[in-house]
C-alpha positions as CSV (number, residue, x, y, z in Angstrom):
1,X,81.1,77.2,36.5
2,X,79.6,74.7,34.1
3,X,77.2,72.6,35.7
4,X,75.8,69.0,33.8
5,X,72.4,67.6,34.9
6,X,72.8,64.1,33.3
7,X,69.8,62.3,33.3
8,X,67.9,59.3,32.5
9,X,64.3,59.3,30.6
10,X,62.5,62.6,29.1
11,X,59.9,64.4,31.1
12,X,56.5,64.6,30.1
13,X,54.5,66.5,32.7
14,X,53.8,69.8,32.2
15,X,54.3,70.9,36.0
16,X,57.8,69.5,36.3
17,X,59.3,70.7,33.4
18,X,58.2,74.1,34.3
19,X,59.7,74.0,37.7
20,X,63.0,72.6,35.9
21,X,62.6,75.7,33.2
22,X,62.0,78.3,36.6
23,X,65.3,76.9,38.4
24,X,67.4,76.6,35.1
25,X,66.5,80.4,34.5
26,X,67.1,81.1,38.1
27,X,70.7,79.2,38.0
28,X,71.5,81.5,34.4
29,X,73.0,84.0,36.4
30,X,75.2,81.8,38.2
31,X,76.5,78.9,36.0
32,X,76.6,77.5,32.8
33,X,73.7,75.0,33.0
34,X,73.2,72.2,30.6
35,X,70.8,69.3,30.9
36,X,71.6,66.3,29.3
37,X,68.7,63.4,29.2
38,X,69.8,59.8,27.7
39,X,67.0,57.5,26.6
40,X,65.8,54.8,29.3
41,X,65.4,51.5,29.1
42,X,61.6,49.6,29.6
43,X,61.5,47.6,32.9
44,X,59.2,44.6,32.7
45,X,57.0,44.2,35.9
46,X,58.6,41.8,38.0
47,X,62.2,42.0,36.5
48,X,64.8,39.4,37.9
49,X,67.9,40.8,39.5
50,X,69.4,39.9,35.7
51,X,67.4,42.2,34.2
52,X,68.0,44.8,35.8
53,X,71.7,44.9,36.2
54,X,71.1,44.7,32.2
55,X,68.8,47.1,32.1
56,X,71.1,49.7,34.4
57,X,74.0,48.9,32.2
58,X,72.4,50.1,29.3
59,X,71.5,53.2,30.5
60,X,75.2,53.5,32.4
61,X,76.7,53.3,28.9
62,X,74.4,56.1,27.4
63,X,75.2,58.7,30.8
64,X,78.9,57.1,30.5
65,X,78.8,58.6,27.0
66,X,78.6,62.4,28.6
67,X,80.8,62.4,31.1
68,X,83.7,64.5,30.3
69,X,87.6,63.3,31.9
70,X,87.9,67.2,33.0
71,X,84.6,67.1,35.0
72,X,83.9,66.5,39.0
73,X,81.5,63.4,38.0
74,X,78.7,63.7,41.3
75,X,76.4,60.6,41.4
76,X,73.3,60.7,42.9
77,X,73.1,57.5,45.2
78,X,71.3,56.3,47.7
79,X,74.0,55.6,49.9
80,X,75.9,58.8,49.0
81,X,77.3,61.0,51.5
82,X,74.2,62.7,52.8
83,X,74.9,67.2,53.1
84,X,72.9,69.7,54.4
85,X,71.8,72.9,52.0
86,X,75.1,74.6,53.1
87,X,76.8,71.8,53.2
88,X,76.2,71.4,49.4
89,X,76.8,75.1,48.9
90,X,80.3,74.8,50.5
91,X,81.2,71.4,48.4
92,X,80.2,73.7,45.0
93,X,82.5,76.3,46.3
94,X,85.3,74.3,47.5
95,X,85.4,72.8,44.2
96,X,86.0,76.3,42.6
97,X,88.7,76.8,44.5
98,X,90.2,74.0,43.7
99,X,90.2,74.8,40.8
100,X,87.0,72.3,39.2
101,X,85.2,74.4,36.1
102,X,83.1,72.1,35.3
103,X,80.6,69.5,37.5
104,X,78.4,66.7,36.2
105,X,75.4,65.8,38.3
106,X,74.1,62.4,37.5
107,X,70.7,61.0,38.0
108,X,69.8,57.4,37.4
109,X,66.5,55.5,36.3
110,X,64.3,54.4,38.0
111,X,66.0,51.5,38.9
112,X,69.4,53.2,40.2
113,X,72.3,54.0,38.4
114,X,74.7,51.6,36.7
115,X,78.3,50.1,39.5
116,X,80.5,51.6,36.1
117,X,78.8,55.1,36.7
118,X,78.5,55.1,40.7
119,X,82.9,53.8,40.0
120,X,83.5,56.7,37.5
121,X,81.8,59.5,40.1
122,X,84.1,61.6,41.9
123,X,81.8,62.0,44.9
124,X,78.2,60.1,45.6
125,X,75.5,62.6,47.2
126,X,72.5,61.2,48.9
127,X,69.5,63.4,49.4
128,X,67.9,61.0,51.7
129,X,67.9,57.5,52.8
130,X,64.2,57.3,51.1
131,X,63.4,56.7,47.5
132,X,62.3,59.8,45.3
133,X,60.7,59.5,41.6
134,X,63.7,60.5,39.1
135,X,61.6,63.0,37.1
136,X,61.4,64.5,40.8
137,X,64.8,64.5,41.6
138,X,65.5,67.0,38.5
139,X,63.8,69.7,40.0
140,X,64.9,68.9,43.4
141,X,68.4,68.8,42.5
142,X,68.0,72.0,40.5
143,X,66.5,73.9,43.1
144,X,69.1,72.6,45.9
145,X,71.8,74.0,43.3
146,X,70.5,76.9,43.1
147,X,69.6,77.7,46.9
148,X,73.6,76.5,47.1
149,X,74.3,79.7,44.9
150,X,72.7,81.6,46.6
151,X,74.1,80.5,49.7
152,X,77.4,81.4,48.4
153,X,76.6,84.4,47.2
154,X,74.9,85.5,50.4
155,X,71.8,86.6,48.9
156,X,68.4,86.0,50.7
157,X,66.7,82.7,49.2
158,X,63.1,84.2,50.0
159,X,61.9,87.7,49.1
């Protein structure tokens, strides 16, 4: 399976881009992961409603830009369809059956994610009905994926 973490902004702290190295090591055995980080847009303080929408176009037209027509497009959204850890595992399974080689994971800014992305997605997953920091969401995204693996594979997740 090729799996796309499509994703807005670079990350700069050392202790998440570790974790995101650990889990994409972890995930080699399983999948084919790539992650694919488009440039974000500044938000002023106070931005108007305007803004905003301008601001998430932009960066919908840079992930928009990734997305391939053969891929199961997953958004991550706020008002998503909220799945347990096996829950998730069985939705990355029943997609192999059917036949799906190839899933795109897509995290917004921090501002959301773009209506023309959040139309194009196949499925919306919510993690939560609270707010997480993007550069957060990577890693737990990553490791969610990869406890779904091994789920599937019916390994033990803790030694």
């Amino acid at each position: 399976m090729n799996i796309d973490i499509v994703c807005v902004g670079r990350i700069k702290e050392r202790y998440l881009t570790d974790a995101i190295a650990e889990y994409s090591k972890r995930l080699s055995r399983y999948c084919k992961l790539n992650i694919i980080e488009v440039a974000d847009e500044k938000t002023p303080e106070h931005a108007s409603a305007g803004v905003e929408r301008q601001i998430r176009a932009k960066e919908g037209e840079r992930i928009t830009k990734h997305l391939k027509p053969g891929a199961f497009v997953i958004a991550l959204a706020i008002d998503g369809q909220m799945l347990s850890s096996e829950g998730l595992a069985a939705k990355v399974s029943q997609l192999g059956i059917q036949g799906v080689s190839h899933i795109q994971l897509v995290i917004g800014g921090s501002i959301g994610l773009d209506e023309a992305v959040l139309k194009r997605a196949d499925y919306k997953l919510s993690f939560s009905k609270m707010t997480f920091p993007h550069q957060l969401m990577r890693v737990i995204l990553l490791e969610q994926i990869y406890r779904a693996y091994k789920i599937n594979a019916h390994e033990p997740y803790h030694k």
